[in-house]
N, C-alpha and C positions, 0 to 999 in steps of 0.2 A: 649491590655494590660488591667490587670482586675484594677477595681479601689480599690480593696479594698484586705489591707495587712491582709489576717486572720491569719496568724502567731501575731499580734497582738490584737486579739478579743481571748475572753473565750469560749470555748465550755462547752452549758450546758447536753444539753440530744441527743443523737445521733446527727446528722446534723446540731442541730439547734447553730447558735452563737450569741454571743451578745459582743460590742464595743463601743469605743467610735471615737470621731472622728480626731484623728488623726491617727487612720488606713485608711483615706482617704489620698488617693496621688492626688487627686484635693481637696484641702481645699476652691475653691468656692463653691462647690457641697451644704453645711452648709448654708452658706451666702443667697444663691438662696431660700435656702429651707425659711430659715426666712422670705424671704425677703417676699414669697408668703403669709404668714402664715401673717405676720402685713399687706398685703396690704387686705386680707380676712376678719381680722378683722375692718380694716379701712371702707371698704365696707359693712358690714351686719352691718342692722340695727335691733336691738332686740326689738321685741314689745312682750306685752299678747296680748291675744285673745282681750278684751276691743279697744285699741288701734290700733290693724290690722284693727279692720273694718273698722277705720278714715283713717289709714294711706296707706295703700296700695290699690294706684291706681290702675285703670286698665289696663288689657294688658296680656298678655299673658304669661305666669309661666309654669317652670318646676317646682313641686311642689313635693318635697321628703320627705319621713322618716329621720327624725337624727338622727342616729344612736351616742349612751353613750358611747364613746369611744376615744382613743386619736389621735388629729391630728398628720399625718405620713403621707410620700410622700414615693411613690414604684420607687423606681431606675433602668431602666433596660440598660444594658453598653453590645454589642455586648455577650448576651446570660448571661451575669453577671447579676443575679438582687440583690435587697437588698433596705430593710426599713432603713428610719433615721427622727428620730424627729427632732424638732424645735432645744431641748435640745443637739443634737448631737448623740444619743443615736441610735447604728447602731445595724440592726440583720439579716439575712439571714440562708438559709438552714431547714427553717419550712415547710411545708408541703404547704401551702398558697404561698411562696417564688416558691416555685418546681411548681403549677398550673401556674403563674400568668409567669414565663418562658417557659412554654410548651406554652400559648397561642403568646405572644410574639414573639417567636421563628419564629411562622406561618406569621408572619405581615412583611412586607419590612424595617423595622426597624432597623438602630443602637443604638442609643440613645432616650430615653422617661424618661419624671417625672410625674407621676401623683398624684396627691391629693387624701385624700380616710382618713376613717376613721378605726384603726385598733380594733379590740375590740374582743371579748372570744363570743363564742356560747355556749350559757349556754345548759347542759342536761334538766333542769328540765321546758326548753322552755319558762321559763320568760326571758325580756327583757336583752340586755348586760345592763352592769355598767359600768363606766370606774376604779373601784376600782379593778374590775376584770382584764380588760387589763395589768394593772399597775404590780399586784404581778404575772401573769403568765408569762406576756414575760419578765420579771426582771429574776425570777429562777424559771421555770415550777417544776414541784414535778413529772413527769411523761409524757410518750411521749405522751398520751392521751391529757395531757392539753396543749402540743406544740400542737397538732392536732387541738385545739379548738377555734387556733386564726384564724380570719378571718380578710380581709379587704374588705372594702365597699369603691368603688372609686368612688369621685363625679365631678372632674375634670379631663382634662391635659393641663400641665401646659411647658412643652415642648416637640417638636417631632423632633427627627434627631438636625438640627442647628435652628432648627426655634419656635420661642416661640409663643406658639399656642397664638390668642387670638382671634378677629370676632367675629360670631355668638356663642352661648353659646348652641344650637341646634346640631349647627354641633361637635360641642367638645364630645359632650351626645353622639350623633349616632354613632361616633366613637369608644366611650366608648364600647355602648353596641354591637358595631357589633364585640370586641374582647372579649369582656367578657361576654356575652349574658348566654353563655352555664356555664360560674364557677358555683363551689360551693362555695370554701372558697373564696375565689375571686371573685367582680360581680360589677358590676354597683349598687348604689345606688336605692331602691326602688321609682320609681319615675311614678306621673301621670303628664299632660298636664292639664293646665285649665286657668281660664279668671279672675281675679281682685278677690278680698278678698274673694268673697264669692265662690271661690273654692278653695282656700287656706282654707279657719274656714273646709270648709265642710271634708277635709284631717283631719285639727286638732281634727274635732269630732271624726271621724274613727279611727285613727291612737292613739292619745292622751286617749283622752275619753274611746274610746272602747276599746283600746290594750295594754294603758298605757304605749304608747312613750314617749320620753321625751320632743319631740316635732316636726315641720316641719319648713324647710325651700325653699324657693320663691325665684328664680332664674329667671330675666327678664330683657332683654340686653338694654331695653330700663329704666325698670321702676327702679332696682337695685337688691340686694340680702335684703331679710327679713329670721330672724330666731324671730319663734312663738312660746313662750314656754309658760308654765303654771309659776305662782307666786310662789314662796316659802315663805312660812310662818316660822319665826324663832322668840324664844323669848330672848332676850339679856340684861344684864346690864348695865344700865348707868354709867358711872364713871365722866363722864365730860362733861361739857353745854357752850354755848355760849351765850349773849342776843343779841337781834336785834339795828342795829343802827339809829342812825337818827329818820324819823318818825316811826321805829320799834323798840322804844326803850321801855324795859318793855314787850318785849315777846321774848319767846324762839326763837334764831337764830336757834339752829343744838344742837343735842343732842351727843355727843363718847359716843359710845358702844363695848361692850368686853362678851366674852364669859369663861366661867368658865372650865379651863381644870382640868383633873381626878387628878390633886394633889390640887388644889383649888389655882392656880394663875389666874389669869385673863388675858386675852390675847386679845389686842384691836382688834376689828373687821372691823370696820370702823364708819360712820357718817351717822346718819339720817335728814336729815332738810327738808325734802316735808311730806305732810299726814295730815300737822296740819289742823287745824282751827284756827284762830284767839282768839277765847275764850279759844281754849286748849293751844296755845301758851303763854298766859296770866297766867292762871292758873297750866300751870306746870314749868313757870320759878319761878314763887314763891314757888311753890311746890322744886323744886332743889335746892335753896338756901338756906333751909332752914335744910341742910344736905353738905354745904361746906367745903372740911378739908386740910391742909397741904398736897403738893406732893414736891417727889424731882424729879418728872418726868414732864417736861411743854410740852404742844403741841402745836399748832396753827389750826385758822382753815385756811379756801381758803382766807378769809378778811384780814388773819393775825393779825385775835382775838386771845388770848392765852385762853384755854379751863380754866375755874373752875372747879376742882375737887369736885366729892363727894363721900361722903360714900357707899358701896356696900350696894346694896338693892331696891332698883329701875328698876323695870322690864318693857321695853318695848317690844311688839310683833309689829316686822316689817315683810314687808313684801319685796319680792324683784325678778327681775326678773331672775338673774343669780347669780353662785357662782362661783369663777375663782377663779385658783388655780396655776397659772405661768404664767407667759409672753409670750409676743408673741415669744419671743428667746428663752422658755423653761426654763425661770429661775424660781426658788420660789420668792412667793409675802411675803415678812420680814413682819412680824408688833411686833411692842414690846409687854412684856410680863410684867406685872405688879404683886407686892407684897403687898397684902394688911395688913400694921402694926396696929393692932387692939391695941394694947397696949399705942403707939403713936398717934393713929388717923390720919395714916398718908400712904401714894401711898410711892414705894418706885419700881424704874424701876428695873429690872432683867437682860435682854437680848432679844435680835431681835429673830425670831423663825418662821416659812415659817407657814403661813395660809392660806387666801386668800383673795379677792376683793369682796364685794355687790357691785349689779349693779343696778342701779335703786332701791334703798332704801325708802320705805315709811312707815310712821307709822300709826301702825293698831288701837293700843289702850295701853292701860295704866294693864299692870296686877296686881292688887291689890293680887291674889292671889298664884305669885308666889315669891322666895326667892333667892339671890345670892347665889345659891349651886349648885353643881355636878349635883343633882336631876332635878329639875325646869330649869337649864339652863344647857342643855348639851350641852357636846362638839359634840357628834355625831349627834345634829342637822346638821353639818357642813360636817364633816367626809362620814354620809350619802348620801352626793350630790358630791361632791368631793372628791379625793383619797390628803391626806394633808400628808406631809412628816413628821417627826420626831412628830408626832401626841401621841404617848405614853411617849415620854418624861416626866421626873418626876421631882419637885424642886429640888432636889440635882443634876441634871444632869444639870440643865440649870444654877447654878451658874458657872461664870468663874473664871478662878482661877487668884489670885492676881498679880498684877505688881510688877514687881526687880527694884527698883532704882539702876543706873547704874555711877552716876556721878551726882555730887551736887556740887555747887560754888556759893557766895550770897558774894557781896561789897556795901559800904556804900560810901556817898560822902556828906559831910557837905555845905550847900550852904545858904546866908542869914538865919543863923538859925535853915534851915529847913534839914531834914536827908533824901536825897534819896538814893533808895534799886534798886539793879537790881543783880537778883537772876537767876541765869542758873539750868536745872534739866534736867537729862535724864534717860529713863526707859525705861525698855523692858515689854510690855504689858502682854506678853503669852499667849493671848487672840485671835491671826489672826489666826490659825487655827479652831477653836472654832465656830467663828462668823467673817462676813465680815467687821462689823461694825469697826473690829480697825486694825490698820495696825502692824506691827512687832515692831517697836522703835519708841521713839518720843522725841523730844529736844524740848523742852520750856525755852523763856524769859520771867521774869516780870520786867518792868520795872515803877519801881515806884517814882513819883518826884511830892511833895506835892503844888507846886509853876507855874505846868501848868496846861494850863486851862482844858484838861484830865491828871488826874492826873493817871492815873492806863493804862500799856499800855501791850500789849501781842506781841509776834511773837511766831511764832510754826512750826517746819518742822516735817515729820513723812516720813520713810522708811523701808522698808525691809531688811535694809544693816545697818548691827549697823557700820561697815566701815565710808560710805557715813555719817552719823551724826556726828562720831567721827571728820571727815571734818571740818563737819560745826561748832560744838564745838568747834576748834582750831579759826576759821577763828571770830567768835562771841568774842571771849574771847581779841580779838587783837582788836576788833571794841568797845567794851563796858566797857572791866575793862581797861581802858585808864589811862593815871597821874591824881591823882588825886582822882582815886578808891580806896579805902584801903580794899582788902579781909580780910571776918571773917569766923573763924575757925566754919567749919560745921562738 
């Protein structure tokens, strides 16, 4: 029995499908994949070139090409095969699907998972992108470009009932003695060699000369390394922290945001390594003296709350990766900021999929760039990473306003003093939109000037305006009790 209900997947161009996953009649099949996919990451350790030569011991490495492209596991189920990412996102019947079953086929096999990277072969024989992966096998434009997706497999990760694991030798040889001969299909470009210094010596060839995007070091004793080159990006400060204790009076960590094509600001994340002690001194005074009103607060790891400043402060960091989804395939939210030039003042927008820096340091200080479109692009970003809803424009990202649904507010005279306890329920509009908010939300204030917190809140939030109407009845018997007198809302 096949695993996979195509009557529930789209067909784009001849053969080819695409689904999601609950055209799976095994919904572990998902789970499993994740599960590989965070333990991979848990395992690779990202260095530069700099830091490989310290950090990776000796020992013996499979030492491969990285292929720009997105992680995907090949499925093959008694002659059935099929891709699925982390994200759930199922395809089969491409040209690479139909290679990777004829080999298969030949092997004593019911059941295999393999790991492998899927990614487009470009005609013009520069290197894949994963921006390319992204829009062809989303809706190829032509069977040409179904033709063009390949996968690069660099594990397996199950065979028959049994979950491969041992030697990382034998898993390869495996590999290659079924896949030796593919085209679109193939084992991972890989040499043999001994501690760091055949690992850099890949990275010169392969990086250096050919313009990979980098190597990765596979060694059952010593672990997984992935060696990439730094990214240099220039971003705007928006927000600082200072150091505690004996760091008090230098810059803890810098918020940085990149400037999208409408000119909102879109936090990026945080720099706090790269300084020097004298630039740390010198650029918290430097920030402060550009601090302004936000209705948007953040914290940092200390649970310092960030100061806001003024757009206009350029740092070039540098960083060793860009991520751009989880390890479950989700998007990486970060908020979107509105800078009010009239006000002087931050004013938040909405959450909106970007990504992660990894290893963030700061490079310098650009005196000669400006918080604009120009000086601080977005497709710094864009360029390294395929970022979803990336064209979005301000009118698109405001949400649209909440319905008050139900309002009640009682007073209760006590020693003098007047306490308020006020019910309010509202339908958001907003959960479609963004995750950030749920469908309905019933709020209590409870206010009573005479304890020693005087201002108190409860809050329930659901999808079921039902289920709150509940709880609205059930509050109203708990709160406006004898003694409450409602007023007229």
């Amino acid at each position: 029995m096949g695993l996979i209900d195509t009557a529930a997947c789209k067909q784009q161009i001849g053969d080819y499908l695409t689904g999601k996953s609950d055209a799976l009649s095994d919904n572990t099949i998902l789970q499993r994949i994740r599960m590989r996919r965070r333990q991979l990451g848990q395992m690779t350790i990202a260095l530069d070139r700099d830091l490989a030569k310290k950090r990776i011991p000796a020992g013996d490495y499979h030492i491969s090409r990285k292929i720009d492209g997105e992680f995907t596991c090949l499925v093959y189920n008694e002659g059935e095969v099929f891709t699925i990412n982390p994200g759930g996102t199922i395809r089969m019947g491409a040209p690479f699907h139909r290679e990777a079953k004829e080999a298969l086929d030949a092997m004593e096999v019911r059941f295999a998972i393999f790991g492998g990277e899927l990614y487009v072969r470009r005609e013009d024989g520069n290197r894949p992108r994963v921006h390319d992966v992204v829009r062809v096998a989303r809706a190829p434009g032509s069977e040409s470009e179904v033709a063009s997706l390949c996968f690069g497999i660099f594990n397996i990760y199950e065979w028959d009932d049994e979950q491969r694991s041992g030697h990382y030798a034998d898993r390869f040889n495996l590999i290659t003695r079924i896949f030796a001969k593919g085209d679109r299909v193939h084992p991972v470009e890989t040499v043999l060699g001994d501690g760091s210094k055949a690992v850099l010596k890949q990275f010169k060839t392969w990086v250096d000369g050919e313009s990979a995007e980098g190597v990765i070091a596979r060694s059952d004793t010593a672990g997984v390394f992935k060696v990439k080159p730094r990214h240099t990006i220039d971003l705007v400060v928006v927000g600082f922290t200072e150091g505690l204790d004996d760091r008090s009076g230098m810059l803890h960590d810098a918020m940085l945001a990149t400037v999208r094509l409408d000119g909102t600001f879109h936090i990026v994340g945080r720099v706090g390594g790269g300084f020097s002690d004298d630039e740390r001194t010198r650029l918290l005074k430097l920030l402060e003296e550009h601090v302004v009103d936000s209705d948007y607060a953040e914290v940092n790891s200390d649970r310092v709350a960030y100061r806001m400043i003024e757009p206009g402060i350029v740092f070039e960091i540098s960083c060793l990766d860009v991520i751009a989804r989880t390890s479950r395939g989700n998007t990486i939210d970060k908020m979107v900021l509105e800078w009010n030039a009239d006000n002087n003042l931050w004013e938040g927008v909405r959450r909106l999929p970007l990504c992660s820096i990894i290893s963030p340091q700061f490079v310098r200080l650009r005196d000669d760039k400006s918080a604009n479109t120009d000086d601080i692009r977005f497709s710094q970003l864009t360029d390294i990473v395929e970022i979803p809803s990336a064209n979005v424009v301000s009118e698109e990202l405001k949400l649209p306003p909440s319905e008050l649904l139900k309002r009640s507010v009682a007073t209760k005279e006590l020693r003098g003093a007047t306490m308020i306890r006020k019910l309010m329920m509202w339908k958001t509009n907003k959960e479609e939109k963004s995750r950030d908010y749920p469908a309905f939300v019933l709020h209590l204030t409870d206010y009573s000037p005479n304890r020693k917190d005087p201002l108190q809140h409860e809050i329930r939030v659901s999808s079921s305006e039902q289920q709150l109407l509940q709880f609205w009845q059930e509050w109203e018997k708990k709160y406006f009790v004898t003694g409450w007198s409602k007023v007229e809302s």
